[in-house]
C-alpha positions, -999 to +999 in steps of 0.1 A: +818-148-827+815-137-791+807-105-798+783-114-822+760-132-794+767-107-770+748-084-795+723-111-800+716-115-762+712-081-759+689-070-782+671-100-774+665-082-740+660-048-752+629-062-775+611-081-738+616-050-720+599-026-747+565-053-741+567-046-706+544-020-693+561+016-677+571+014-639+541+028-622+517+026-652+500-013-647+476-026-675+439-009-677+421-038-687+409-065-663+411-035-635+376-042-611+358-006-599+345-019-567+315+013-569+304+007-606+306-032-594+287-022-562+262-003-586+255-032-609+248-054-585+225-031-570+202-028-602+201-069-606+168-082-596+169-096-560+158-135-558+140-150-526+134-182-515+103-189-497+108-210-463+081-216-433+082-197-403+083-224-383+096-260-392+107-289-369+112-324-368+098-346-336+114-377-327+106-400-300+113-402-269+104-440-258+113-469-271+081-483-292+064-493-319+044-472-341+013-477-341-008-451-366-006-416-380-031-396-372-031-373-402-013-376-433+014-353-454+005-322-467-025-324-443-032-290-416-028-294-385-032-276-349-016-272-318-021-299-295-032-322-320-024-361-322-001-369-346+016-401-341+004-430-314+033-452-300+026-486-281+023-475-249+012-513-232+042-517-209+051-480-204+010-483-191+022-511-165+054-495-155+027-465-149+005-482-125+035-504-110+046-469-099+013-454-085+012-488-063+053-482-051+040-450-039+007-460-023+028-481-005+058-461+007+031-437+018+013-464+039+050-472+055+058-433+063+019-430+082+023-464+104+063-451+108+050-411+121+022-432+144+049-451+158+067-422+167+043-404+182+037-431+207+072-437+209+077-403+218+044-407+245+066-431+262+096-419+262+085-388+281+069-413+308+096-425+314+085-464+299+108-458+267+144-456+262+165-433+240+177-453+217+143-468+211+128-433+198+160-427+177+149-460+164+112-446+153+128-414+142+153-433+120+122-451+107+106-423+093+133-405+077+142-439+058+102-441+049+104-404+040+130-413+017+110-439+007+085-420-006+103-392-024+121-422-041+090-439-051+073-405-061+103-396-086+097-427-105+063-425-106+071-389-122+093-407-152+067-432-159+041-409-163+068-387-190+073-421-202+036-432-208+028-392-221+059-398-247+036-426-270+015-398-278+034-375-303+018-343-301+019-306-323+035-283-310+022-256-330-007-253-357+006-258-394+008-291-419+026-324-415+056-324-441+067-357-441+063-392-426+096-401-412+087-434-405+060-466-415+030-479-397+045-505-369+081-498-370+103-506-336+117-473-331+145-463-306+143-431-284+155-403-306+147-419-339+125-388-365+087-400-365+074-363-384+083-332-396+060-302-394+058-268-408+039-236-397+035-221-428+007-193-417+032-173-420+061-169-451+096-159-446+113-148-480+148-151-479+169-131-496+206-117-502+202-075-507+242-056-519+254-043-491+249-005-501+209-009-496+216-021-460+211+016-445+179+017-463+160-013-443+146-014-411+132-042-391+091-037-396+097-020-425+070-027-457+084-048-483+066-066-518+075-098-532+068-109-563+061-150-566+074-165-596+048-193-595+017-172-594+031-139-609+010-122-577+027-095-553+024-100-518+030-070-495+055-080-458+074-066-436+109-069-430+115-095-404+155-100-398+183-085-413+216-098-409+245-084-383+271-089-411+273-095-452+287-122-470+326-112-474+324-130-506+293-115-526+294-086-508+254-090-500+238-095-465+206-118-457+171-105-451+141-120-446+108-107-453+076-124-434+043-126-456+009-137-438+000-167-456-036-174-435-058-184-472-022-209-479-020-190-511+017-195-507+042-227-502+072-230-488+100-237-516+090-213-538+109-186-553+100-149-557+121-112-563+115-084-547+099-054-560+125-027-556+102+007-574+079+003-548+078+029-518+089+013-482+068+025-454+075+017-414+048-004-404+033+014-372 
């Protein structure tokens, strides 16, 4: 009986080891050629995402109350423009409050520096003492300071009283109202956000293989999914390193978008048979 499942046992073993694969020879299927994977990836079409060039969002930088918007979403805007009033009442007294403070410690300085001067008359006549002119010099140093104290706040009211008006900082269109119409808002709190959208960027992910063959100002073409049109750019960063993990590397491409043909969050591909040039 023993040797009956000793034999058992062992052919048992000799029938797992003649599914197992030759020392040195693994399986073929399932292997991955890293060039032929490199390869395919190269020939799939190459999706981009349109963004703005620009984009930000403004907060405030008082504590206030909205008052109005000056324009409204999807609206163009430019530079320098009005875009959100604050209530600036009490940031307006704090203002001239200020410009009194220093009207006044500048008042104090003059009649402290005339003092001294006579003060300093006398003391070489021989009518004043010492400490009396250290008394008139101490004056105007403390009235100095006086000044340069009152002159700083004067400063921070006017950056206060200049913060309830919420201004562009660059030409483009108002994305989105952050805030309504007469809200209490906190310094800090998101009032707008704006785009510049004059100019596209299309951002895309290129294999890393085509990486030698782009140059920063280099001629690109992008075809829009939405309007089927191709617009010619120029390459306008490239990334320092690829993705690990996809093996691709960022690019973005800039397109002039003056007429506002284009909008930001649309998709395109690029159009690889066309010939690159270097822009001059």
């Amino acid at each position: 009986m023993k040797k009956r499942g000793v034999f058992f046992v062992f052919g048992a073993f000799l029938s797992l080891a003649a599914t197992l694969p030759v020392f040195g020879q693994g399986p073929k299927t399932g292997v991955v050629d890293i060039a032929t994977w490199e390869r395919e990836l190269a020939s799939m079409p190459v999706k981009a995402v349109l963004f703005p060039i620009r984009q930000a969002v403004l907060s405030a930088e008082v504590d206030s109350q909205v008052l109005s918007y000056s324009f409204k979403e999807g609206e163009k805007i430019e530079k320098g423009n009005l875009l959100v009033t604050l209530n600036a009442s009490s940031y307006e007294q704090r203002l001239e409050k200020a410009k009194s403070a220093v009207v006044e410690a500048e008042a104090g300085l003059t009649h402290a520096q005339k003092a001294l001067e006579r003060n300093k008359d006398m003391y070489d006549k021989g009518i004043l003492g010492l400490q009396e002119l250290e008394r008139s010099e101490l004056e105007v140093e403390v009235n100095q300071s006086k000044v340069a104290f009152n002159k700083a706040n004067l400063k921070m009211a006017e950056i206060d009283y200049a913060g309830c008006k919420v201004m562009a900082p660059f030409s483009g269109r108002i994305v989105r109202k952050l805030v309504q119409d007469f809200e209490f808002v906190r310094y800090g709190t998101q009032l707008v956000s704006v785009i510049d959208d004059r100019r596209i960027l299309a951002v895309m992910h290129l294999p890393s293989a085509d990486k030698q063959s782009l140059k920063i100002g280099q001629e690109a073409k992008i075809k829009i999914d939405e309007t089927g049109n191709v617009h010619l750019g120029k390459v306008y960063e490239i990334s320092a390193e690829a993705d690990p993990a996809s093996r691709t590397f960022e690019v973005k491409v800039v397109l002039d978008n003056a007429d506002g043909e284009l909008s930001s969050g649309w998709s395109g591909q690029l159009v690889k048979d066309s010939p690159a040039k270097k822009a001059e």
